[in-house]
N, C-alpha and C positions, 0 to 999 in steps of 0.2 A: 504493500500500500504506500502513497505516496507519502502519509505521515511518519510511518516507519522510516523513510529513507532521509526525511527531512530529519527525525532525531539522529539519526544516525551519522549524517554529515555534520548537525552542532555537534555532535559529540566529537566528534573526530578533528572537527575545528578547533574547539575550544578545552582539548583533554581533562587533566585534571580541573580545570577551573568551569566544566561545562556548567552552564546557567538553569537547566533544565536536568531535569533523574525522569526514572522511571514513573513517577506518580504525574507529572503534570507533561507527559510525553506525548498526547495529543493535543493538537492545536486545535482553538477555537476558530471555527472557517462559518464565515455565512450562513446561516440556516433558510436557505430558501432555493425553490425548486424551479423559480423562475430565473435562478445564475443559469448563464450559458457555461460556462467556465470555469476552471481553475487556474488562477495567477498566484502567485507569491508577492509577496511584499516586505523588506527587508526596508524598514525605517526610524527614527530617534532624532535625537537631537545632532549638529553639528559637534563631528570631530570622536566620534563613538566609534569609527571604523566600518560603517556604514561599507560605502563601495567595496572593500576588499573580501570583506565576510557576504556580499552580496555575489559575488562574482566567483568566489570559490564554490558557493551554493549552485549558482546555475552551471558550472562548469561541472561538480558532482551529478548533479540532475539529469546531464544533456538541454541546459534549458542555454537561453541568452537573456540581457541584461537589457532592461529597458530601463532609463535614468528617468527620477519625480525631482529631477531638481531645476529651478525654474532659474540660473545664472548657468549653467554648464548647457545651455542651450545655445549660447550666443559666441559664433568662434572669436581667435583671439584671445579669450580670457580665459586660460588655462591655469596659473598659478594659484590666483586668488580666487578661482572656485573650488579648485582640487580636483581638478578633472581626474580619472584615473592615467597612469604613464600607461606610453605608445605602446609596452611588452603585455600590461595588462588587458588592453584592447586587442593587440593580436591574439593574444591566448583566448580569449570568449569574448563572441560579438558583442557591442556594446549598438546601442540604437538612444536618439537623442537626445545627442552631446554634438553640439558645433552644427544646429542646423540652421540658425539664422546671421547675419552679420551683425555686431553692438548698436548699429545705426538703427536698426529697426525695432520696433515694438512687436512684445509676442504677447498674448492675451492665456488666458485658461483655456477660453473655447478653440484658439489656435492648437493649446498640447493636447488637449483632450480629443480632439480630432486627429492631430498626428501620432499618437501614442496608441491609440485605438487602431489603426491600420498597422502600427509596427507587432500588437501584441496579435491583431486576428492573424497577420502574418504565420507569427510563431506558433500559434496554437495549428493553425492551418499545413504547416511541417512537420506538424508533429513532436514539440518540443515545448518547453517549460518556459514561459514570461515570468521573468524575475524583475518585480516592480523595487527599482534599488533608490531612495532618496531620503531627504525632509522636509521637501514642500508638503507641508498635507493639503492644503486647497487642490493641488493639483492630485493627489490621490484620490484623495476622497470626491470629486469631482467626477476625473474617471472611471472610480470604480461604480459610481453609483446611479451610471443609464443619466446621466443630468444632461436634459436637452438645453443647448445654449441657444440664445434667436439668431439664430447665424454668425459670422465671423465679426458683425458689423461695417458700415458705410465711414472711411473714414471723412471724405467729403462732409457726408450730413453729419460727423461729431466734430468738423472743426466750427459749421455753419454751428451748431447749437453752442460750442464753446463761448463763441463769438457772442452769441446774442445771450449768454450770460455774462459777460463781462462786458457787454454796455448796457443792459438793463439792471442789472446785479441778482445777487443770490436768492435775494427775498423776495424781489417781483419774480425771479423764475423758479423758488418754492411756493409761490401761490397759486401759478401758473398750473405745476406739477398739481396742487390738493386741489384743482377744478376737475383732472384728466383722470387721475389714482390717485385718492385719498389715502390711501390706506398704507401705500408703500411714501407717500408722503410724510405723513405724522412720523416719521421713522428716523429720518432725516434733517439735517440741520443745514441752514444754509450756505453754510460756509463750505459744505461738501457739494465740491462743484461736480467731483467725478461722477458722484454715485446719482446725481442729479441731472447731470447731460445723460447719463447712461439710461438713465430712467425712460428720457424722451427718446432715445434709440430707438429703445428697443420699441417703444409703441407703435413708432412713425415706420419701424418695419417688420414690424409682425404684426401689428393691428390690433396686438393687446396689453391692456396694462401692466407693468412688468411685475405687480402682485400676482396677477390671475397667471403670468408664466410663471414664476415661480412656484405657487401650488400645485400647478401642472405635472411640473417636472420631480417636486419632492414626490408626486405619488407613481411615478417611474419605478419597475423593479430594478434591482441593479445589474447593472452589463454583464460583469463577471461575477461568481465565486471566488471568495480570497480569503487565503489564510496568512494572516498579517504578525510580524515578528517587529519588533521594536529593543534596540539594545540603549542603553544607560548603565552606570554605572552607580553602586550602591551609596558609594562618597562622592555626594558633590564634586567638591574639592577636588579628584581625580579629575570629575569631567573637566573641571577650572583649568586644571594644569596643563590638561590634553591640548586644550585651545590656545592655553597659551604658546606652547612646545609648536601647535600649528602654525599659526601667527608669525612666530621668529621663522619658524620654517621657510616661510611665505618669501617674509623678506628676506631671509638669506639667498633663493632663489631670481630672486629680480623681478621682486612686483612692484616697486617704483618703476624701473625701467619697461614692465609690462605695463603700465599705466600710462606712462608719457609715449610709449609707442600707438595707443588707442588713440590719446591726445590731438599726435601727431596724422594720423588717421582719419583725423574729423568728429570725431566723435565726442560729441558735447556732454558738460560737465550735468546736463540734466539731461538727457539721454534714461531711460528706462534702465539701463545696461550698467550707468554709472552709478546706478543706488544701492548696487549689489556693498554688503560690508568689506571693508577692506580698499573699496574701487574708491568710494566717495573721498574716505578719511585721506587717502593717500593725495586726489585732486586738492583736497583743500590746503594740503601742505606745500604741494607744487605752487597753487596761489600764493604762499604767504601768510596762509592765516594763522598755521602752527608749525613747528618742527616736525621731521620725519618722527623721530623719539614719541611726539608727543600722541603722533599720528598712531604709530604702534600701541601705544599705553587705551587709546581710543577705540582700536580694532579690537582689542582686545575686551575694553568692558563694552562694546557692542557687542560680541560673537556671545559671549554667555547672558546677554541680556534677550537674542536671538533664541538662545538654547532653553531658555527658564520660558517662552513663549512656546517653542516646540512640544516642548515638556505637558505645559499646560493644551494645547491641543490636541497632542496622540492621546492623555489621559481622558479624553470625554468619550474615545471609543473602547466600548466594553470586549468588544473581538481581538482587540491585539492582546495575542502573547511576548510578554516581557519576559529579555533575555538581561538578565541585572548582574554585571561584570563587578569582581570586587579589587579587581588591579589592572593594572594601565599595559 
């Protein structure tokens, strides 16, 4: 059975120190009979070992690696996301990582659409989708059949941008509680995104974006998954882990990965440049802090990152936690 091989591979991973015994050696997977599928899901906080215990798993399996992480989409920025090295990619197909350029924006309903044909792919070979990241919006997204209103019109959101920021926030939340009250009350005006996105999606699907979201939460979910989540038992450990990362980074050349994107065109508000790590290092290039400081800042950002992760994977009852007691 396939949970038998999945203990079998933590075990073998993770020897003496395995997270998991005989008593909690079945995973908790989806209880519904309208999954098409069976994916794996290998997720947690930054800096857990995520990709590499992801990648040994589908390489045991006969499976390939599809990446939930929503900055190792964008080529170029290799260092400061941790992409997996070029020997780890040769050894087991990895699927998207490096599929759009930094210049571009990539949405949810973008991965969920492309991630979705990498995994029918694989299931369609014959072979194991190993879902390896820590975005959870984007897992949980995909896993859960979530109809998005299409890719959206960037034309008609720059036109609604527009005539929010010369009408302003309040006359176009008023606007919005004439059209959908409901997803209205919700919202504050100073949320411009969620308020031009509002009117997207009406203006191209022709319903209010409450009635598509009810919609879509009563979708069953696309796949079956049985979901692995690693942390570590001492804070503190994870702390260090990020830190150890972090200096890793820069010892690597993610200033000079930085200033090469820079050089590239690639703007300091760019979607691609808010990734942790991208931003702190731009601001330093401006002038506004030291590299040192910029370090010191990557750093209590990536565990303020990880204590948000945390708090996410915790609200799903289906994940089995693999809880490491050493580094």
């Amino acid at each position: 059975m396939m949970e038998s091989r999945i203990f079998k591979t933590i075990s073998d991973y993770f020897g003496s120190e395995c997270p998991m015994n005989e008593s909690n050696a079945q995973p908790r997977a989806l209880d519904s009979q309208n999954c098409k599928h069976e994916v794996l899901v290998i997720t947690g906080p930054t800096a857990t070992g995520k990709s590499v215990f992801g990648a040994a798993l589908a390489m045991a399996l006969g499976g390939e690696v599809v990446s939930a992480d929503s900055m190792q989409i964008y080529k170029f920025m290799d260092i400061g996301t941790a992409k997996p090295a070029e020997e780890e990619k040769l050894a087991i197909t990895h699927h998207m990582i490096d599929v759009i350029p930094p210049w571009e924006d990539y949405s949810v309903a973008h991965y969920v659409e492309d991630a979705a044909q990498c995994i029918d792919d694989i299931l369609k070979r014959g072979k194991v989708p190993v879902l390896v990241g820590g975005t959870g919006l984007y897992i949980e997204s995909l896993l859960s059949g979530r109809s998005f209103s299409a890719r959206g019109d960037g034309i008609l959101r720059s036109e609604l941008e527009s005539e929010y920021d010369d009408i302003g926030g309040e006359a176009m939340l008023q606007k919005l509680h004439e059209l959908d009250h409901e997803a209205a009350v919700k919202l504050h005006a100073n949320d411009k995104k969620r308020i031009v996105r509002a009117f997207e999606v009406f203006k191209t699907t022709g319903k209010p974006i409450s009635q598509h979201d009810s919609e879509t939460k009563a979708i069953p979910p696309r796949y079956k998954a049985v979901k692995f989540a690693l942390n570590f038992s001492d804070r503190e450990l994870l702390y260090e882990r990020i830190d150890k990362r972090v200096d890793l980074m820069i010892e690597k050349g993610l200033e000079a990965e930085v200033r090469c994107l820079l050089d590239m065109g690639v703007t300091q508000s760019a979607t691609a440049m808010q990734a942790i790590g991208y931003k702190e290092i731009v601001a330093a290039i401006n002038g506004e802090y030291s590299i040192s400081d910029a370090v010191d800042i990557i750093k209590m950002e990536s565990r303020r990152y990880a204590k948000r992760q945390l708090t996410w994977l915790r609200r799903d009852k289906d994940i089995n936690w693999l809880t490491l007691n050493r580094m």
